[in-house]
N, C-alpha and C positions, 0 to 999 in steps of 0.2 A: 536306753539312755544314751547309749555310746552310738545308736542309730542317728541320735536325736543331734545329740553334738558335733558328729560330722557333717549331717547335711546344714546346719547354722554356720560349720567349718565354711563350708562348700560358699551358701549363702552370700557370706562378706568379702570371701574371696573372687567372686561374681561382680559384687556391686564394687569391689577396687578397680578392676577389671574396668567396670566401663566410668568410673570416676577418672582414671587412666587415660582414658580413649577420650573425655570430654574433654578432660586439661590438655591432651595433645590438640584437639580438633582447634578450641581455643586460642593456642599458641599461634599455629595456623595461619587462622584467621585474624589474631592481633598484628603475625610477622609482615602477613600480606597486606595489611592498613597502611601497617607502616612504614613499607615498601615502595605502596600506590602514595601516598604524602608525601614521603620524600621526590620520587620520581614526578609528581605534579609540580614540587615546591620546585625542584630544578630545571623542568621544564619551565617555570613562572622565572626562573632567574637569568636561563636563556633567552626566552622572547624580552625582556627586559634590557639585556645587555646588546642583543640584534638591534632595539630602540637608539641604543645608546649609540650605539656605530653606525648607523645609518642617520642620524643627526649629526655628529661629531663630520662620517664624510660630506654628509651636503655641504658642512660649514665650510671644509677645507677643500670643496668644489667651487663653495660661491665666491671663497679668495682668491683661487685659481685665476677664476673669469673674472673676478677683479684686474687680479696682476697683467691676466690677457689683454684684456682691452686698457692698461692704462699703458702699456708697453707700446700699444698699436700707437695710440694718441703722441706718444711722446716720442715715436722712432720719426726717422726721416725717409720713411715710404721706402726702408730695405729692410730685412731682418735676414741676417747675417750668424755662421756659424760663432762668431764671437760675442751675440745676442745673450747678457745675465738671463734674458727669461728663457731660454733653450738650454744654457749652459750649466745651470747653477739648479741644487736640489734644493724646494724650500724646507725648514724644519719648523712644525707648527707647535711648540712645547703644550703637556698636558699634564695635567696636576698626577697621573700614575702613567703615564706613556707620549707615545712623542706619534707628529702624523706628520708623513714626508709625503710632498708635494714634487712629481715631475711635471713639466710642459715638452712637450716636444711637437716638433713639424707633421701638419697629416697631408701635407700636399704630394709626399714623394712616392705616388703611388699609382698606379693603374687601375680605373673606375670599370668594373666589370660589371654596373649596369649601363655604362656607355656602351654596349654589345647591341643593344636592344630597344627604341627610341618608341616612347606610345606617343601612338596617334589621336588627333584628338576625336576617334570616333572608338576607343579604346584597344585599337590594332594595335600591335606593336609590327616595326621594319628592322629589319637588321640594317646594323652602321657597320658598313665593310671598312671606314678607315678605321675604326676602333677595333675589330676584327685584325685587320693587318699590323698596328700593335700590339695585340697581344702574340700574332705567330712569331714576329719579331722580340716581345719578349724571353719567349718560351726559347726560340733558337739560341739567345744570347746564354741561356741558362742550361743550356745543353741538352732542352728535353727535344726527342727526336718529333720531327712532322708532323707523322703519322699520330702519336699521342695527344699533341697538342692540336691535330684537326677535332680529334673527339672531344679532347674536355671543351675547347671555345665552342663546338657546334654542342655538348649538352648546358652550355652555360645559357645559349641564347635559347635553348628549348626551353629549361626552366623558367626562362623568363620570359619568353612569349603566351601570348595565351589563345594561340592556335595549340591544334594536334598535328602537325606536319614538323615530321623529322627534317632535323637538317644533315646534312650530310656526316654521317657518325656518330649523333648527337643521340636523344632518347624521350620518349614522350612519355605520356602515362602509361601504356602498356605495357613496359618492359619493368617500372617501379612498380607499377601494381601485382606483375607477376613474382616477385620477388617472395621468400618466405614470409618476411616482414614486411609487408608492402607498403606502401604512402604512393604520392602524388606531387609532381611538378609544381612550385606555386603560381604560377603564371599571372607573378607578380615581381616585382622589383627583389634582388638579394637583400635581405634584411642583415646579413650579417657572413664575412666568409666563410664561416665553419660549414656556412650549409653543403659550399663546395662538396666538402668527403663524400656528402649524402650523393653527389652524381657520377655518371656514369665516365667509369675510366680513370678516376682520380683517386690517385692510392695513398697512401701517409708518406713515403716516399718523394712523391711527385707536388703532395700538395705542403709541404717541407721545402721544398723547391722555389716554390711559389708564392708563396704565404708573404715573406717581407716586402714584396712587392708589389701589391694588391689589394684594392679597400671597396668596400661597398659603399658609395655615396648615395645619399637619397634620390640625388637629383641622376638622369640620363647624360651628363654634359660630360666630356670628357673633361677628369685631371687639368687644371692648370698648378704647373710646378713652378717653387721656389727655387731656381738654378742656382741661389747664391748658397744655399743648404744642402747643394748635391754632397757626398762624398764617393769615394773609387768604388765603397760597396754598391752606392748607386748605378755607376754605370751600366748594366743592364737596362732599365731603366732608361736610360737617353740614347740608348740603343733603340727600346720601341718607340720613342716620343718621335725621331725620325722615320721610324715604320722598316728599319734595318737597313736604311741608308747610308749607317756608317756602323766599323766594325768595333766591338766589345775594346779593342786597343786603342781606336779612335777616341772613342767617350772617356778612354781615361786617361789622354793626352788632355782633351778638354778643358776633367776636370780639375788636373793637378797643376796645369794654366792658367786656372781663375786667380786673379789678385789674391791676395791676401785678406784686403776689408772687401771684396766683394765685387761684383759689376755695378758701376752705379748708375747705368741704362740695360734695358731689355736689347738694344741695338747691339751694346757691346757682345751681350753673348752671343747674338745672332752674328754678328762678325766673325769671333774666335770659331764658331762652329763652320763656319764661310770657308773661312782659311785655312781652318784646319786639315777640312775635306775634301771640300767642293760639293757639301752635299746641299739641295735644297732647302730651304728655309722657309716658305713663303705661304707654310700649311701649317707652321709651331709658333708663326708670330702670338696670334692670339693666344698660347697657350704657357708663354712664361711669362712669372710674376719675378717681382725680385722682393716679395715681403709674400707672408704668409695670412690666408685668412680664412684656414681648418687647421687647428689644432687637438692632440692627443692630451687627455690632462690626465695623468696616472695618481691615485690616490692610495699611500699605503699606512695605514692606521692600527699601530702596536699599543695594545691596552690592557693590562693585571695578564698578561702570557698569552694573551692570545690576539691575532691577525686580523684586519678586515681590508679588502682591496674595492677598490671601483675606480673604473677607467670608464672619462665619457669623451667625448667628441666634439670640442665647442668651435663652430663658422662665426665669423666676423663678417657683418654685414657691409654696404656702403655708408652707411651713418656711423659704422664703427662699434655697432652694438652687439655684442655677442647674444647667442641661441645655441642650446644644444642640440646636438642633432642623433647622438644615442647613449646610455649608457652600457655599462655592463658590470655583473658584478664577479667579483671570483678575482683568481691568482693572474696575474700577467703571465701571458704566451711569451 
């Protein structure tokens, strides 16, 4: 009997046992549902709110390009550092956050697919005057010769679409032999960060360089607003003379412009005349005294959290704006 009552003992304390193990396995498995639900349902409220900010910036894109082009329309063929649409931040109110609007100048920069000119049989040539600007950048800026022969000859390598190195420069064999290897695009720069990826350009050097430097779609070299220069610029109109005149020069220059501005392209070509004695006669066509690329930074605060996008919008001759890139993320 006492045999009998122990293994019955045994028995229920078995099936607790795995009664135990079912309700844990169970818990488990509910905790995990409800885990995976929640983690779906936030991921459904994240793409949702991603919706929500990338409509919100296009809107306070398309005002942008609004204000751009009614600015063009209504200036007197100069835009001037005391220009409201360059000077002034817009604030676009939202029923739980606020989206601030910059515009600013993209002429004042150095076109580093002007290195490299496609032919129309899909060649590309190297433009030695665009070349000779940027050594004259780089001088101004204190990177030594030798550095800035390699990064300009790897800028034109990546963008030619031959395999012939240029002098310092770098072709596919040397990216390819890399641990993490890639490939030259032997296409136009899409964008400057590709720089870091070439050869010779450190975070250092391209920190150096970076504020004054832009990838335009087109091959034509920069045409700069001289009346938006500032001292930071002078580098900059150091290369646009191709090193004709010294870093002191340029910011004799620039802190001799008027006040409201030049109100002819002649005039600047004068002050730069008199100033120097340096040639002129190769940067006529190359100063505006109005702008028509601009930077439009878009920064959109919404229930705590950020969304940025900066695009790129050209003014055509009909005065009709086009974007020419976006991008999204934090301003550099």
């Amino acid at each position: 009997m006492d045999n009998r009552k122990a293994h019955r003992a045994r028995q229920k304390g078995a099936a607790l046992v795995i009664v135990l193990m079912l309700i844990a396995t169970l818990s488990f498995i509910v905790l995990s549902l409800a885990q995976h639900t929640a983690l779906a349902a936030q991921r459904g409220r994240n793409a949702n709110m991603r919706h929500e900010f990338l409509w919100l910036a296009f809107g306070a894109e398309a005002y942008g390009v609004g204000a751009i082009e009614a600015a063009v329309e209504a200036g007197d063929g100069r835009m001037t550092l005391q220009s409201p649409l360059l000077a002034d931040i817009f604030d676009v109110p939202l029923a739980e956050g606020v989206n601030e609007i910059r515009i600013s100048d993209h002429t004042g920069c150095f076109n580093v697919n002007s290195l490299a000119h496609a032919g129309a049989n899909g060649a590309t040539t190297l433009n030695r005057d665009a070349k000779a600007e940027f050594m004259a950048l780089a001088e101004a800026l204190n990177v030594s010769k030798g550095k800035a022969t390699e990064i300009v000859s790897a800028m034109i390598d990546w963008i030619d679409t031959n395999q012939q190195t240029e002098l310092g420069g770098a072709e596919d064999g040397l990216y390819t032999a890399l641990r993490l290897p890639y490939r030259t695009g032997g296409v136009p720069i899409a964008d400057i960060s590709e720089i870091r990826a070439m050869k010779g350009v450190s975070k250092e050097t391209f920190g150096l360089l970076r504020p004054f430097i832009c990838a335009l779609p087109s091959d034509a070299p920069s045409r700069i607003n001289v009346n938006l220069l500032t001292t930071d610029h002078a580098p900059l109109l150091v290369s646009l003379l191709r090193g004709g005149i010294s870093t002191i020069d340029a910011l004799n220059i620039i802190e001799a412009r008027p006040v409201d501005g030049y109100r002819t392209e002649q005039s600047f070509l004068n002050a730069v005349q008199s100033e120097t004695g340096a040639s002129i006669k190769d940067i006529r066509d190359r100063v505006l005294l109005t702008s028509d690329i601009f930077n439009l930074q878009t920064k959109l605060s919404l229930e705590g959290a950020q969304f940025y996008l900066s695009t790129v919008v050209a003014i055509g001759d009909n005065g009709q704006a086009s974007i020419l890139s976006r991008q999204f993320g934090d301003f550099l």
